[in-house]
N, C-alpha and C positions, 0 to 999 in steps of 0.2 A: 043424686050425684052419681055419674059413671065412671069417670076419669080415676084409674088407677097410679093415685100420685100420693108421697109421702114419704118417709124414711121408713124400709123393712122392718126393723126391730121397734116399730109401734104401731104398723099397722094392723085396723083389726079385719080378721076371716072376711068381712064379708064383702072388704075391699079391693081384695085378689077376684070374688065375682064380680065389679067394676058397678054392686045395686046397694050401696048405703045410704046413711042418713047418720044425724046430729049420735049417735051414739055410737059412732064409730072414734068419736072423741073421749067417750067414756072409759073407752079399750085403749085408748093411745092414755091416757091420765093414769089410768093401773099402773101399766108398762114403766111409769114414769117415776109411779110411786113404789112400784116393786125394786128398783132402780136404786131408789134411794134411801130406801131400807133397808135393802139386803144387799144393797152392793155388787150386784151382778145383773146381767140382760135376763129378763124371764124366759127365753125362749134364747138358745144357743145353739150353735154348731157350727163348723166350719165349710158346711155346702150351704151356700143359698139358697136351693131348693129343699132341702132340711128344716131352714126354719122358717121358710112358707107350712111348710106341711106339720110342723110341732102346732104354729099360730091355729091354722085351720081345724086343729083336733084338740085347742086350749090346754096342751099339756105345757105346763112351765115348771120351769128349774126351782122344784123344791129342795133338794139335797145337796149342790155343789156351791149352792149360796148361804148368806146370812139370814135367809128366809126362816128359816128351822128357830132362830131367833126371836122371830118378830112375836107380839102379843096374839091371844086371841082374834078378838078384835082388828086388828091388822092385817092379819090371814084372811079373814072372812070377809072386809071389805077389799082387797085384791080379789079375792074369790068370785065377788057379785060382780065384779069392774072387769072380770076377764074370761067372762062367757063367753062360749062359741056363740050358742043362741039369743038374739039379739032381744027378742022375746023377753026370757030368764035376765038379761043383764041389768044394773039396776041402773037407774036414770040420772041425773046428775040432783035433781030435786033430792030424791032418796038418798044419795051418796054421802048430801050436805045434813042431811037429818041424822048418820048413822051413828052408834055409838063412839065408834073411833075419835069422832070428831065433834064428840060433848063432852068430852071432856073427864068420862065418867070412871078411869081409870085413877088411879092415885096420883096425885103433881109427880110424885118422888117417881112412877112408875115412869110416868111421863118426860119428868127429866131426864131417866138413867136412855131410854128409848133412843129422846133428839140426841143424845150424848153419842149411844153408840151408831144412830144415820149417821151422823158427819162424822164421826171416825171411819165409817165403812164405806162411804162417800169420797172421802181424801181417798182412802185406800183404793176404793175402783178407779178412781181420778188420776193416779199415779199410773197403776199398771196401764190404761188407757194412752197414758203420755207413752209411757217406754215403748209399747206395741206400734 
């Protein structure tokens, strides 16, 4: 795939060089699940150009978001999903295996989590309408 097409705040680094493949999907699901856990865009700023260049250096918005919140587990699978190097990033096979998503957390841990996504969800939902 060459064609640089998509929405900015999910594409991933390697789409800006116009030479990906199926795990540029991977980096777009992260983004999606950083999103809704933490209630803010992983990658911000108000130049365009800014947040091509945060994307391409994989730094995202760990401090001004609900990220600081999320679980172990949560962290660390955004982590593997928002590699620069496409190599390192994990694959969506892997994604489906990881702990996050067996479950291996406590229900209770589990519930309080989805609880606070969609309250943090409403709440980016809101400011997104006002803006």
């Amino acid at each position: 795939m060459h064609e640089k097409t998509g929405t900015l705040f999910f594409m991933a680094p390697e789409v800006f060089q116009h030479n990906y493949n199926e795990k540029c999907d991977i980096w777009s699901i992260g983004c999606i699940m950083f999103m809704i856990l933490a209630a803010d865009y992983p990658f911000i700023s108000n130049e365009v150009g800014e947040i091509e260049e945060l994307i391409c250096s994989g730094i995202f918005n760990k401090k001004k978001s609900g990220y600081k919140w999320l679980s172990l587990d949560a962290k660390n699978l955004i982590k593997s999903m928002l590699k620069v190097d496409i190599e390192e990033r994990i694959s969506a096979e892997e994604a489906l295996k990881h702990s996050w998503f067996s479950g291996k957390e406590s229900k209770e841990n589990l519930m309080d989590a989805t609880k606070d996504a969609l309250k943090n969800f409403k709440h980016f939902w809101a400011e997104a309408k006002l803006q």
